[in-house]
MARKE-817665 format. One record per residue: residue number from 1; residue in three letters; z negated, y negated, x of N, C-alpha, C in turn. Coordinates in nm, 4 decimals, padded with zeros to 6 digits. Atoms other than C-alpha are relative to their C-alpha. Last residue first. Example, Ala and Ser with C-alpha at 12.3 -4.5 7.8 and 13.67 -1.06 7.14 Angstrom:
2
node resi=2 | resn=SER | nZ=00.0060 | nY=00.1190 | nX=-00.0820 | caZ=-00.7140 | caY=00.1060 | caX=01.3670 | cZ=-00.0730 | cY=-00.1090 | cX=-00.0770
node resi=1 | resn=ALA | nZ=00.0000 | nY=00.1190 | nX=00.0890 | caZ=-00.7800 | caY=00.4500 | caX=01.2300 | cZ=00.0000 | cY=-00.1200 | cX=00.0900
! end
This chain:
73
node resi=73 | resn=UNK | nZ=00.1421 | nY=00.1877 | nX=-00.0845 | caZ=-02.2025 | caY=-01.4669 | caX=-01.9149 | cZ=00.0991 | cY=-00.1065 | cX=-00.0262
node resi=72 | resn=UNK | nZ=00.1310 | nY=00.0014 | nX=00.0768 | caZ=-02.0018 | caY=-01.1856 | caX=-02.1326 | cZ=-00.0885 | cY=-00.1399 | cX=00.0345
node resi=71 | resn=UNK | nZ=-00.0612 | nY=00.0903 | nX=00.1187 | caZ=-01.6572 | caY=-01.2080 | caX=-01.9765 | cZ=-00.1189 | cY=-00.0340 | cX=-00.1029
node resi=70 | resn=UNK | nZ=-00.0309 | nY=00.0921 | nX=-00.1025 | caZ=-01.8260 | caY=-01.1305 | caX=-01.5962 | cZ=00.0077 | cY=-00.1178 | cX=-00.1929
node resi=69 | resn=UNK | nZ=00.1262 | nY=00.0789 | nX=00.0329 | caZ=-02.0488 | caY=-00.8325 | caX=-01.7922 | cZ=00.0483 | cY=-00.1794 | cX=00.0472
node resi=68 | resn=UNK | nZ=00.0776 | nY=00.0182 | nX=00.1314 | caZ=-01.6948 | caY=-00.6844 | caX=-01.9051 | cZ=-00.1562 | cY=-00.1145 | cX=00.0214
node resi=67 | resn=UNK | nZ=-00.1064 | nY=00.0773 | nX=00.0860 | caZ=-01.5415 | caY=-00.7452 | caX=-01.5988 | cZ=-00.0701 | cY=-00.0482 | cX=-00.1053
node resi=66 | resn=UNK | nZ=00.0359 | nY=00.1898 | nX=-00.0515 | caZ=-01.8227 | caY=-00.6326 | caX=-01.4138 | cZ=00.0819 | cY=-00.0602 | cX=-00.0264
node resi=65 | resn=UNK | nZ=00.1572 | nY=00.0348 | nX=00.0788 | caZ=-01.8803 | caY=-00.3108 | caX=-01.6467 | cZ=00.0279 | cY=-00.1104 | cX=00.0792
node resi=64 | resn=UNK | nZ=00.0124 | nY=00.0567 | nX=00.1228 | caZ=-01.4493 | caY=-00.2599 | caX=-01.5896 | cZ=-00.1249 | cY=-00.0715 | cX=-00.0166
node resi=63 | resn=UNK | nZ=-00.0550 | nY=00.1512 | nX=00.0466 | caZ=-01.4733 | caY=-00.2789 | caX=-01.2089 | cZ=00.0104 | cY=00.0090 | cX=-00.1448
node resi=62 | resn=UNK | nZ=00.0513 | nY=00.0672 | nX=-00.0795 | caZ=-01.7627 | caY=00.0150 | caX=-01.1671 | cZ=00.0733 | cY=-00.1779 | cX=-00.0346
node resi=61 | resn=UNK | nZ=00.1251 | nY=00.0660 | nX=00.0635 | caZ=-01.5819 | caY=00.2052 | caX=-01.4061 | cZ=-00.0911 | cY=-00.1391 | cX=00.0091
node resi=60 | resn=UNK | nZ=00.0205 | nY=00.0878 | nX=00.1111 | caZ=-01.3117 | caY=00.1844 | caX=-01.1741 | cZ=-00.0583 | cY=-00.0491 | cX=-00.1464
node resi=59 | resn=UNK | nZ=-00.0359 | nY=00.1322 | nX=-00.0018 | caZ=-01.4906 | caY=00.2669 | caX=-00.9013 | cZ=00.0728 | cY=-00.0990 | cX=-00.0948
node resi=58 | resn=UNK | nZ=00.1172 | nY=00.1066 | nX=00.0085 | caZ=-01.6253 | caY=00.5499 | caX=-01.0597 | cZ=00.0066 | cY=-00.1477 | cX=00.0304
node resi=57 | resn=UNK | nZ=00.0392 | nY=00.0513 | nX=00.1724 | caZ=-01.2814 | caY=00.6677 | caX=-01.1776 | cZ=-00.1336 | cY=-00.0620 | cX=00.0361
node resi=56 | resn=UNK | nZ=-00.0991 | nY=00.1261 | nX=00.0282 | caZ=-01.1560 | caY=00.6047 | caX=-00.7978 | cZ=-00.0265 | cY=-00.0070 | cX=-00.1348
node resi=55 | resn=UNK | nZ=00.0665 | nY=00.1338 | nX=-00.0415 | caZ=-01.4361 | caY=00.8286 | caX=-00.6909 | cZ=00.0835 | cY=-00.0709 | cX=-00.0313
node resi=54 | resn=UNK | nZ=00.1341 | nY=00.0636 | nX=00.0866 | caZ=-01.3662 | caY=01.1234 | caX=-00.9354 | cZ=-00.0788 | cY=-00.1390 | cX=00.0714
node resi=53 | resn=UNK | nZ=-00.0106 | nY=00.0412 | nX=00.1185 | caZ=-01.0052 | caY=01.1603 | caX=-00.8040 | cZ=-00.1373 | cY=-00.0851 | cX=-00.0657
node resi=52 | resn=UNK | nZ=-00.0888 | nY=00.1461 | nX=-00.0420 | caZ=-01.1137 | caY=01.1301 | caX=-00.4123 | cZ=00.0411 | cY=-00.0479 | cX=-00.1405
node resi=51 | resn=UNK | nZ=00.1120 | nY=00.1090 | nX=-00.0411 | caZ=-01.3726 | caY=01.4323 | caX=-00.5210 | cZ=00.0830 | cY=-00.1152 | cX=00.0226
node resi=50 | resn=UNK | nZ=00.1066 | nY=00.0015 | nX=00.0918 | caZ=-01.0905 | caY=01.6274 | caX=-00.7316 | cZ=-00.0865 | cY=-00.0748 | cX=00.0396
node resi=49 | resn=UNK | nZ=-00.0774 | nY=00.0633 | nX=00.0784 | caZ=-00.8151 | caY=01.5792 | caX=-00.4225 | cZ=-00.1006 | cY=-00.0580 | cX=-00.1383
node resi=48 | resn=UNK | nZ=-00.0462 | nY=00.1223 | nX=-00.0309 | caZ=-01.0713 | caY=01.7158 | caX=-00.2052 | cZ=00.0694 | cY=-00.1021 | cX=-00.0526
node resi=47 | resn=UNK | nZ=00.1257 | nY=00.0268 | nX=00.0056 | caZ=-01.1334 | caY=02.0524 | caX=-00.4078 | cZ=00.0173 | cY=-00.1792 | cX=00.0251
node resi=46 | resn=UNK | nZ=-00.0585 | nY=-00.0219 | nX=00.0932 | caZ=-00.7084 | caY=02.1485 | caX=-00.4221 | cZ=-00.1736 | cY=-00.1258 | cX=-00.0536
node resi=45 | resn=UNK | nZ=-00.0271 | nY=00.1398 | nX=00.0760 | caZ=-00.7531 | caY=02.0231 | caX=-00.1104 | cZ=-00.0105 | cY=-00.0305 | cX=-00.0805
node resi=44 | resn=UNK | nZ=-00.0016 | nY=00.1471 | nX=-00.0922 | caZ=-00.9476 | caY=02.3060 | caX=00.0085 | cZ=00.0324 | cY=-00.1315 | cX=-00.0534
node resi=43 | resn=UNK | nZ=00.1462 | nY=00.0450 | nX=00.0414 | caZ=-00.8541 | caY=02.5508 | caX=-00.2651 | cZ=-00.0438 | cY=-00.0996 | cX=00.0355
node resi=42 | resn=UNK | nZ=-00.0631 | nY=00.0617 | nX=00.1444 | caZ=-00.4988 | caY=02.4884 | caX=-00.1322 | cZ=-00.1429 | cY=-00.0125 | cX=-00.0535
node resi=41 | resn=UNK | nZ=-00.0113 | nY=00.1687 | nX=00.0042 | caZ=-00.6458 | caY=02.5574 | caX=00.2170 | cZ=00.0109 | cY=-00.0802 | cX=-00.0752
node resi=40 | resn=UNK | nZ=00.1104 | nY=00.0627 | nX=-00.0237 | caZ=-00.7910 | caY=02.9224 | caX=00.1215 | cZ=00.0160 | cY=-00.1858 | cX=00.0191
node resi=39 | resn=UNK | nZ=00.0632 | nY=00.0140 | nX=00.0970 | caZ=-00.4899 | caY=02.9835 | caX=-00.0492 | cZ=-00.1496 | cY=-00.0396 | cX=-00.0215
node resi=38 | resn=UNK | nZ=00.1359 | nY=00.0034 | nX=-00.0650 | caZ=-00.2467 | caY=03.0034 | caX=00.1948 | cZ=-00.1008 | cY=-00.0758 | cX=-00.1077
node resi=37 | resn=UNK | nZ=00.0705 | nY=-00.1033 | nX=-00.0023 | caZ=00.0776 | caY=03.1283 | caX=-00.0091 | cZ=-00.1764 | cY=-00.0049 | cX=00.1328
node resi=36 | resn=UNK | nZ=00.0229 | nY=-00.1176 | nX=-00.1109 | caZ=00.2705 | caY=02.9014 | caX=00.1467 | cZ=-00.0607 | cY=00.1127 | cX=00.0266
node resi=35 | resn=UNK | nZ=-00.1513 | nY=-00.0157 | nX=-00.0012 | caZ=00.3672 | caY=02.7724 | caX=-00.1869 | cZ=00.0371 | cY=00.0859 | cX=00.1363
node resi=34 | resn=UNK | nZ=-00.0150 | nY=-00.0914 | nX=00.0406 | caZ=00.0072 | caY=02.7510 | caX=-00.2276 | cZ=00.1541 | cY=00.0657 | cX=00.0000
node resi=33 | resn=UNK | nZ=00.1055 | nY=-00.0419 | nX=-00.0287 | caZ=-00.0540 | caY=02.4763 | caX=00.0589 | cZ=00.0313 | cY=00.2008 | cX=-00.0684
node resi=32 | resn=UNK | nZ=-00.0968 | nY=-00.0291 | nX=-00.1448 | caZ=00.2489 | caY=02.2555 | caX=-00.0264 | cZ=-00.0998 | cY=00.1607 | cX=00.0012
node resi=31 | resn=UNK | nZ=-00.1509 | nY=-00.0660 | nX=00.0492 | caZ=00.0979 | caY=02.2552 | caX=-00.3753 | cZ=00.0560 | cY=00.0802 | cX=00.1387
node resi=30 | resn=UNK | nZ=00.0289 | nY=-00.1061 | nX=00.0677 | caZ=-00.2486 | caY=02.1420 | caX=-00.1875 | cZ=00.0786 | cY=00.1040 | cX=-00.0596
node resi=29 | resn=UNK | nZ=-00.0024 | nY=-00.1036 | nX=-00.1159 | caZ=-00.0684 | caY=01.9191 | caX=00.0333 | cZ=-00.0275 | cY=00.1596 | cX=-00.0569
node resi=28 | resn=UNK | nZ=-00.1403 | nY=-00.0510 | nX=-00.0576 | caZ=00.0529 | caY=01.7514 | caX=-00.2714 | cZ=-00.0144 | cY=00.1132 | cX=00.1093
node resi=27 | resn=UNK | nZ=-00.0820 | nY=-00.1009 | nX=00.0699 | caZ=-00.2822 | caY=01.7593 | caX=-00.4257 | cZ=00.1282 | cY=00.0293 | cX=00.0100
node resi=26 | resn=UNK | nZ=00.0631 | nY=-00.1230 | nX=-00.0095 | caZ=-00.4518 | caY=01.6127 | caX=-00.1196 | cZ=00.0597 | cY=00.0830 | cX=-00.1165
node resi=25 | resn=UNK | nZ=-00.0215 | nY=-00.0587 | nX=-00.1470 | caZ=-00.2090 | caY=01.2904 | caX=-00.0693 | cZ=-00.0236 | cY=00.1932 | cX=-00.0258
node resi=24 | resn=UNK | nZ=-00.1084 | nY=-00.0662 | nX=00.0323 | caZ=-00.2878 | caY=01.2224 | caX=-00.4544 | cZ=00.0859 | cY=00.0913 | cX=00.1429
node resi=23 | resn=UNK | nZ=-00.0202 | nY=-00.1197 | nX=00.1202 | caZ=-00.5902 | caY=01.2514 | caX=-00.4479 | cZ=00.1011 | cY=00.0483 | cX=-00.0220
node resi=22 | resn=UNK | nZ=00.0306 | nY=-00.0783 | nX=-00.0466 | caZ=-00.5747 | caY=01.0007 | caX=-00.1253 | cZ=00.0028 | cY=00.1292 | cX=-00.0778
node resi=21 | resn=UNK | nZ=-00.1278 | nY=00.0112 | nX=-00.1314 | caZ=-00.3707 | caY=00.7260 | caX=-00.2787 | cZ=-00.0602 | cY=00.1882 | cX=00.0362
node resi=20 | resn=UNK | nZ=-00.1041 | nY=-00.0592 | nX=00.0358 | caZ=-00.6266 | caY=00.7651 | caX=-00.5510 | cZ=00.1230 | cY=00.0620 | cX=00.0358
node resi=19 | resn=UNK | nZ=00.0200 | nY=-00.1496 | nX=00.0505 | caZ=-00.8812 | caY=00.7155 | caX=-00.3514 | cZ=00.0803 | cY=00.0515 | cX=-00.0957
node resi=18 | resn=UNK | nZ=00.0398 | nY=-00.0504 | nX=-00.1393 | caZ=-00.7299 | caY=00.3925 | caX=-00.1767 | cZ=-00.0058 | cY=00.1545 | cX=-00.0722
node resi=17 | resn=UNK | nZ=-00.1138 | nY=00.0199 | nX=-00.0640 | caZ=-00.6311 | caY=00.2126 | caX=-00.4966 | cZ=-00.0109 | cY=00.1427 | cX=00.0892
node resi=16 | resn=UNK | nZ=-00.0398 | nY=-00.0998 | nX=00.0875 | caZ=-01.0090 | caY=00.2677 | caX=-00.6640 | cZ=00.1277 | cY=00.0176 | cX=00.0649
node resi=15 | resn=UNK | nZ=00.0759 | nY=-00.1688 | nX=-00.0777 | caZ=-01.1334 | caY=00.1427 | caX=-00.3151 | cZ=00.0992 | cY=00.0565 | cX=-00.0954
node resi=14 | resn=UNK | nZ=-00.0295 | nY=-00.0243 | nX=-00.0762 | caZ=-00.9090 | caY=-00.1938 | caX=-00.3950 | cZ=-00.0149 | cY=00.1437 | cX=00.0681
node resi=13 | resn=UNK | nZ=-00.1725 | nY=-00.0631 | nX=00.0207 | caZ=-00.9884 | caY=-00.2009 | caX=-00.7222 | cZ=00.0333 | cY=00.0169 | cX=00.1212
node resi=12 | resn=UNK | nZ=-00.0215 | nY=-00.1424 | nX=00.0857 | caZ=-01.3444 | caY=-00.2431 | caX=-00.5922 | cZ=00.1139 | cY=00.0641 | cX=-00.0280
node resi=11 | resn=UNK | nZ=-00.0406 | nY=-00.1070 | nX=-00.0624 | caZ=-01.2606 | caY=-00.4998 | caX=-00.3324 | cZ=-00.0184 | cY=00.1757 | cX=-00.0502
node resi=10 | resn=UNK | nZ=00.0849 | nY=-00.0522 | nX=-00.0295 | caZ=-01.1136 | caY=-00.6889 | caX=-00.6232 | cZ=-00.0320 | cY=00.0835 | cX=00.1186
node resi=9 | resn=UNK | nZ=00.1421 | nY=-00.0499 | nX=00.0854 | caZ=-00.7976 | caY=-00.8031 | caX=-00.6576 | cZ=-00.0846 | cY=00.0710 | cX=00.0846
node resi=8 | resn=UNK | nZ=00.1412 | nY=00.0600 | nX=-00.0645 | caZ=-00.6228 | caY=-01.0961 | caX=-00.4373 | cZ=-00.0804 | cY=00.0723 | cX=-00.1340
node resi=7 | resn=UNK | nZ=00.0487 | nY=00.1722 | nX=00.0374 | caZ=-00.2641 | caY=-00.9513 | caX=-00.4302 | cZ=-00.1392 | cY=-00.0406 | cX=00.0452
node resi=6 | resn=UNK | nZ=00.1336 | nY=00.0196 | nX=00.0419 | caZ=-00.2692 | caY=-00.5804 | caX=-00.3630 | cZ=-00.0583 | cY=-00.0991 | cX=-00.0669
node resi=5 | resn=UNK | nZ=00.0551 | nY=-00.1122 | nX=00.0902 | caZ=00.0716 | caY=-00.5097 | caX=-00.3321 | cZ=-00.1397 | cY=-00.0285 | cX=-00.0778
node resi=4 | resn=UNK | nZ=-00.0930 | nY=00.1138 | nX=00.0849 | caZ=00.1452 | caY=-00.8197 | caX=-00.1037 | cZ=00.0087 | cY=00.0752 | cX=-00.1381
node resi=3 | resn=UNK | nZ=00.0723 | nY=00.1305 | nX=00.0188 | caZ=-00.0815 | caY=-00.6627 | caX=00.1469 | cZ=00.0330 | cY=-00.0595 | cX=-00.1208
node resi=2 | resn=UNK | nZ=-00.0376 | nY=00.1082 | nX=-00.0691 | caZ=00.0895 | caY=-00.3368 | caX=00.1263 | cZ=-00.0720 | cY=-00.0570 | cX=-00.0283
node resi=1 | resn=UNK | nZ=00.0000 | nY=00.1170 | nX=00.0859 | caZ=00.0000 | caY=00.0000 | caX=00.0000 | cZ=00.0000 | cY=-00.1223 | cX=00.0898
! end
């Protein structure tokens, strides 16, 4: 992702960005992974991809409630 991609949001959105990037990295490899029939690695990513997923939903949890509490005050 580029500079010019990002504009000037959040450095939250920014993580969420990042770990997604990465989920998605790890479930390609993961494919790659079973296609080679190695199945211990695919698990592997298959795992990795799932933790990098569930941190880009916390983060953007994280930026909705300070949206929401930003439009509130």
């Amino acid at each position: 992702m580029t500079k010019a991609e990002t504009g000037s949001r959040s450095p939250v959105l920014e993580e969420a960005a990042r770990e997604l990037e990465a989920a998605a990295h790890d479930a390609r490899v993961a494919v790659d992974c079973l296609a080679l029939g190695e199945l211990d690695r695919a698990h592997t990513s298959a795992l990795t991809a799932r933790v990098a997923a569930d941190a880009a939903v916390t983060a953007l949890q994280a930026a909705l409630l300070a949206a929401s509490t930003a439009a509130g005050s």
